[in-house]
N, C-alpha and C positions, 0 to 999 in steps of 0.2 A: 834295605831302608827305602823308603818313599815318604812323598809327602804330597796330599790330596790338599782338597780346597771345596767348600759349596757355600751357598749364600746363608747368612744369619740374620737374617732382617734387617730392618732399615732405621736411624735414629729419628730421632723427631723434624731434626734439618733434614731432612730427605737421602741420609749416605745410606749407600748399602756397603750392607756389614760382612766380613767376607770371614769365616771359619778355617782355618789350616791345623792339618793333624799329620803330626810327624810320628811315623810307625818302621821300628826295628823290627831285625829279622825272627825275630821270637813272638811277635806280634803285640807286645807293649808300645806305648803310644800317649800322646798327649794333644792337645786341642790349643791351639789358640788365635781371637778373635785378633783383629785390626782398628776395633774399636777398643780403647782402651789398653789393648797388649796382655787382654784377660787369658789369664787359665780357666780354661772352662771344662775341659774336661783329664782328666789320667787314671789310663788303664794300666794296672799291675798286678801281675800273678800273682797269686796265693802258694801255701806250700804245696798243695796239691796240682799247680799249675793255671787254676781258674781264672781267667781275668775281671776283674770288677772295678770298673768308677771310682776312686776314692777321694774325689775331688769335686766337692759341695759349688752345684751351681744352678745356671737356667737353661731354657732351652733353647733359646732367642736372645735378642738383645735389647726386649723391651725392659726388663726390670732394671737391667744393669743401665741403662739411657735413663730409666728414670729416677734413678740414684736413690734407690730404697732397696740394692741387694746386699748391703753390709760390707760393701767392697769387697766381696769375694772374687778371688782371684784376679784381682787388677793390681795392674802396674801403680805403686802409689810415689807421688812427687808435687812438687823438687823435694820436699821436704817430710818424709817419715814422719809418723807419731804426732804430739801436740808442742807446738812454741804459744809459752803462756804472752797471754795478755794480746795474742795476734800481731804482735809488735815486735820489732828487735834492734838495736842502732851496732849499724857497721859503716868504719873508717869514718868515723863523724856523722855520718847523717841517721835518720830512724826513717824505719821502713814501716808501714799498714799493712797488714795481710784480712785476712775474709776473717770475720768470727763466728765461727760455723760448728763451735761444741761449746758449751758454756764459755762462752768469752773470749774464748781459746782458737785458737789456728789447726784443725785437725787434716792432715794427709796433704798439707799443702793448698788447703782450700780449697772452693765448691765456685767453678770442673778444674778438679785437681787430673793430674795425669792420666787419671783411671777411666774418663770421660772424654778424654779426645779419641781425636781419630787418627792412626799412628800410617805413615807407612811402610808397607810389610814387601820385603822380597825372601823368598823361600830359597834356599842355598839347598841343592838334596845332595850334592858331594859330600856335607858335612851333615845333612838331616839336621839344619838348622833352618829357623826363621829370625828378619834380621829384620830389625821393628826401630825406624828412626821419627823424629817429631823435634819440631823447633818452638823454645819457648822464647816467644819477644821479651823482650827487656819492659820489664813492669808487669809482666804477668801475673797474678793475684799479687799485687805487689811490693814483687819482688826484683831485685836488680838486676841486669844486665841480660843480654840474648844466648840463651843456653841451648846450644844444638847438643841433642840425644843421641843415644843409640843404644839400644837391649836387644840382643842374639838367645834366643831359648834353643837349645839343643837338646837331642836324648839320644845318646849312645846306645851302642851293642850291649853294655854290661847295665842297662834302665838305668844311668843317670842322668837326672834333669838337671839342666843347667841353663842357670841365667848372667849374663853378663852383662852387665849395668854401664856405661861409658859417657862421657858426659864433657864437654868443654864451654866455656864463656868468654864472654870479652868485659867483664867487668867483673871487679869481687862481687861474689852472691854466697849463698848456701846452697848445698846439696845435699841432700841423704834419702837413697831411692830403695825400696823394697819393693814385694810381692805380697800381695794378701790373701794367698790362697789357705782354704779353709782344708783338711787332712779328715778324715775319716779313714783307716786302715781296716776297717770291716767291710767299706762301701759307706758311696753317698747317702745310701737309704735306710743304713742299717739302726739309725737316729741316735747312736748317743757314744762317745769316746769313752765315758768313765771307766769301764774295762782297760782301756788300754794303756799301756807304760811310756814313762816317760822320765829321761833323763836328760840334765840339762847343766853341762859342764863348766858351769859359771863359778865362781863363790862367792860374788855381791850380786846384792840386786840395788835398784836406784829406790830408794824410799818417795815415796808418796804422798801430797796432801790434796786436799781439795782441787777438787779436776783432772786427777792421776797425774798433776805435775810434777815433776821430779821437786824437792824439798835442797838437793844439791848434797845432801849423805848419800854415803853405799853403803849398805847393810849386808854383814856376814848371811848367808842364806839360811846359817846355822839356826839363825835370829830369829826366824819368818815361818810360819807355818804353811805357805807355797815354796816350797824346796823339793828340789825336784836335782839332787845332786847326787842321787844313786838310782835305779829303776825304782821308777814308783808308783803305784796305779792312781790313774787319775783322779779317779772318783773319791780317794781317801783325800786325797788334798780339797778337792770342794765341797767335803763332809766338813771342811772347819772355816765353811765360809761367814758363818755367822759370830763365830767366837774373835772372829780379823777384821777391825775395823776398815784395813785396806782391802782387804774382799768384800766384807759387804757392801764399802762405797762401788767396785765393780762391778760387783755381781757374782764373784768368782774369779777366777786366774787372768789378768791384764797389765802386766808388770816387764821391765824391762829387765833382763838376766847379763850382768854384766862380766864376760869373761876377759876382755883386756887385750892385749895382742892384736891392736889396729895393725892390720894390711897383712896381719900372719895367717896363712891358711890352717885350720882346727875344725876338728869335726867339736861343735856346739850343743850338738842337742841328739839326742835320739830316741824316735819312738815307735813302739811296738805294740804287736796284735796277739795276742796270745792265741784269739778266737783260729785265727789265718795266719799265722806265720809272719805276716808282713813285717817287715821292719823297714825305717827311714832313716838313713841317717842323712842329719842337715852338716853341711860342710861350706864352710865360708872365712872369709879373711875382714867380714867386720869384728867390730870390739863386742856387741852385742845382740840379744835376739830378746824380743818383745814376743812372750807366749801369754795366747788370749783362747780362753777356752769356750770363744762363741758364744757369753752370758747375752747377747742381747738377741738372739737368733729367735725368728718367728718369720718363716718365710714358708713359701711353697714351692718347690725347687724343680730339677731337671725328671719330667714322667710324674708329675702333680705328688711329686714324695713333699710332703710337710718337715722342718730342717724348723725345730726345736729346740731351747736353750741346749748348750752342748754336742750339741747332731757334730759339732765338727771343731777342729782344733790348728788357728794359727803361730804358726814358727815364722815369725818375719825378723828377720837379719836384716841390724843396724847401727850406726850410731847410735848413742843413747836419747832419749828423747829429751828436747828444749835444753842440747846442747849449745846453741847461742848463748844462752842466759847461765853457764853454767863453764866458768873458762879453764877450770882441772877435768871437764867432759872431754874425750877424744873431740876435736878440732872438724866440723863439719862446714866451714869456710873453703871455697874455692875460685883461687885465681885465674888469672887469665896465660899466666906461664905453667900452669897444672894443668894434669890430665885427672877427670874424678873416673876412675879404673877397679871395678869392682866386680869378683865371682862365690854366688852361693851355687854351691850343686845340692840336691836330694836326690842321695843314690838309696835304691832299693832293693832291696831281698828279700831272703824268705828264711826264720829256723825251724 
């Protein structure tokens, strides 16, 4: 195991951006920046043992500074997903957040987590990087001074793993994920619809205007994006136009609600038919937000073009505009709390 370091450019405040790439003994590997606590890059064998990229990004850190790379592979915070109306009242008082997607409060507002500048100590006992950042009290805001801490690790057997940790000194909300985009063919290989995906939920949170949760959960039975046996992906965006909730997407942007807050479950699983690969996403939130890259037009890592679907988000979370939603698993935390949370993506090959 090792763990190297080189420069990634500098942000527009003048930081230089520092790249760390943590590599097992098999030569599997992952990337990640100090700006933001992006994933920017992971290498994983194929079944033939080929390593390829499968993690949609840039080269530098100008696009990701200038907040037009779709969040790919950044740390997203305090708060996951959209809280409608920007607004939310906790212990009597209402709090203002940024309204930064129709009306709405998206990833925690704009510079959400994924825009700062974290800092990074490399642990290589454990081939880990160990990414801390202090949010003041009022921050897009939000209440109270919440010091961070996310450890990315990758084991001997290529599991990525992220642990998310978090404490306050006043009630606030938390709900932190990863936005890393999957491609299991490779970054460049432009499009996921081949590949399979299962997704061990059996509600999903319905929908209205703004992909806000409506406060129902729908059997998956229901929904023409079910994805609760292997399914090739591309059959499900073939009935994008027939779903009112996908055409308002674009395609697949929905939260998949499996249940079993703080219970560890493997959630999701997706596979390569092309390459063997397989993912499975293993975590102890209630649910996972799978978003199949509908709004993607970008030019990415070696000027590859990263076109609607080039790549497919699994982010583990709480359900979205659970504030506004009080039978939603509970994304409130105190100051006698610890917020203590692990998704791993462990990989293989069939």
């Amino acid at each position: 195991m090792s763990i190297t370091q080189k420069p990634f450019g500098t942000t527009p405040a003048g930081e230089a951006v520092t790249e760390y790439t943590l590599t097992n003994a098999s030569g599997a590997s992952i990337s990640v920046c100090d700006f933001g606590g992006i994933l920017t890059k992971i290498f994983m064998p194929d079944r033939n043992g080929k390593l390829d990229d499968i993690n949609l990004g840039f080269d530098n850190v100008d696009v990701y500074a200038g907040g037009k790379s779709g969040s790919m592979g950044m740390l997203i915070g305090r708060v996951a997903n959209r809280i409608k109306g920007a607004t939310f009242d906790l212990e009597g008082k209402t709090y203002n957040l940024p309204k930064n997607n129709l009306g709405n409060c998206l990833h925690g507002g704009t510079p959400g987590f994924g825009m700062r500048m974290w800092q990074a100590k490399p642990e290589e006992a454990s081939n880990a990087l160990v990414l801390t950042l202090v949010s003041e009290d009022g921050d897009q805001g939000f209440p109270g001074r919440v010091d961070v801490t996310v450890t990315y690790s990758l084991s001997e057997n290529n599991e990525l793993g992220i642990h998310y940790q978090a404490r306050t000194d006043k009630t606030t909300i938390v709900s932190m994920t990863n936005h890393a985009y999957f491609n299991l063919d490779g970054h460049a290989f432009g499009t996921v619809a081949e590949q399979e995906l299962q997704i061990n939920a059996g509600l999903v949170t319905e929908v209205g205007e703004g992909l806000i949760p409506t406060g129902r959960l729908l059997p998956v039975e229901q929904v023409p994006y079910n994805f609760s046996s292997m399914t090739r992906i591309g059959d499900v965006l073939d009935k994008t136009a027939e779903s009112p909730a996908m055409s308002m997407a674009g395609g697949v942007d929905f939260n998949y609600c499996a249940g079993r807050d703080r219970e560890t479950k493997v959630i999701a699983t997706l596979y390569s038919p092309r390459t063997g690969r397989v993912m499975d996403v293993i975590t102890d939130q209630p649910g996972v937000q799978c978003y199949t890259g509908n709004g993607l037009h970008h030019e990415g890592k070696g000027g590859v073009h990263y076109g609607r679907y080039a790549g497919v988000c699994l982010e583990t979370q709480h359900y979205q505009d659970s504030i506004h939603q009080p039978h939603f698993p509970s994304i409130v935390l105190r100051p006698q709390d610890a917020y203590d949370t692990l998704t791993v993506y462990r990989f293989g090959v069939r």
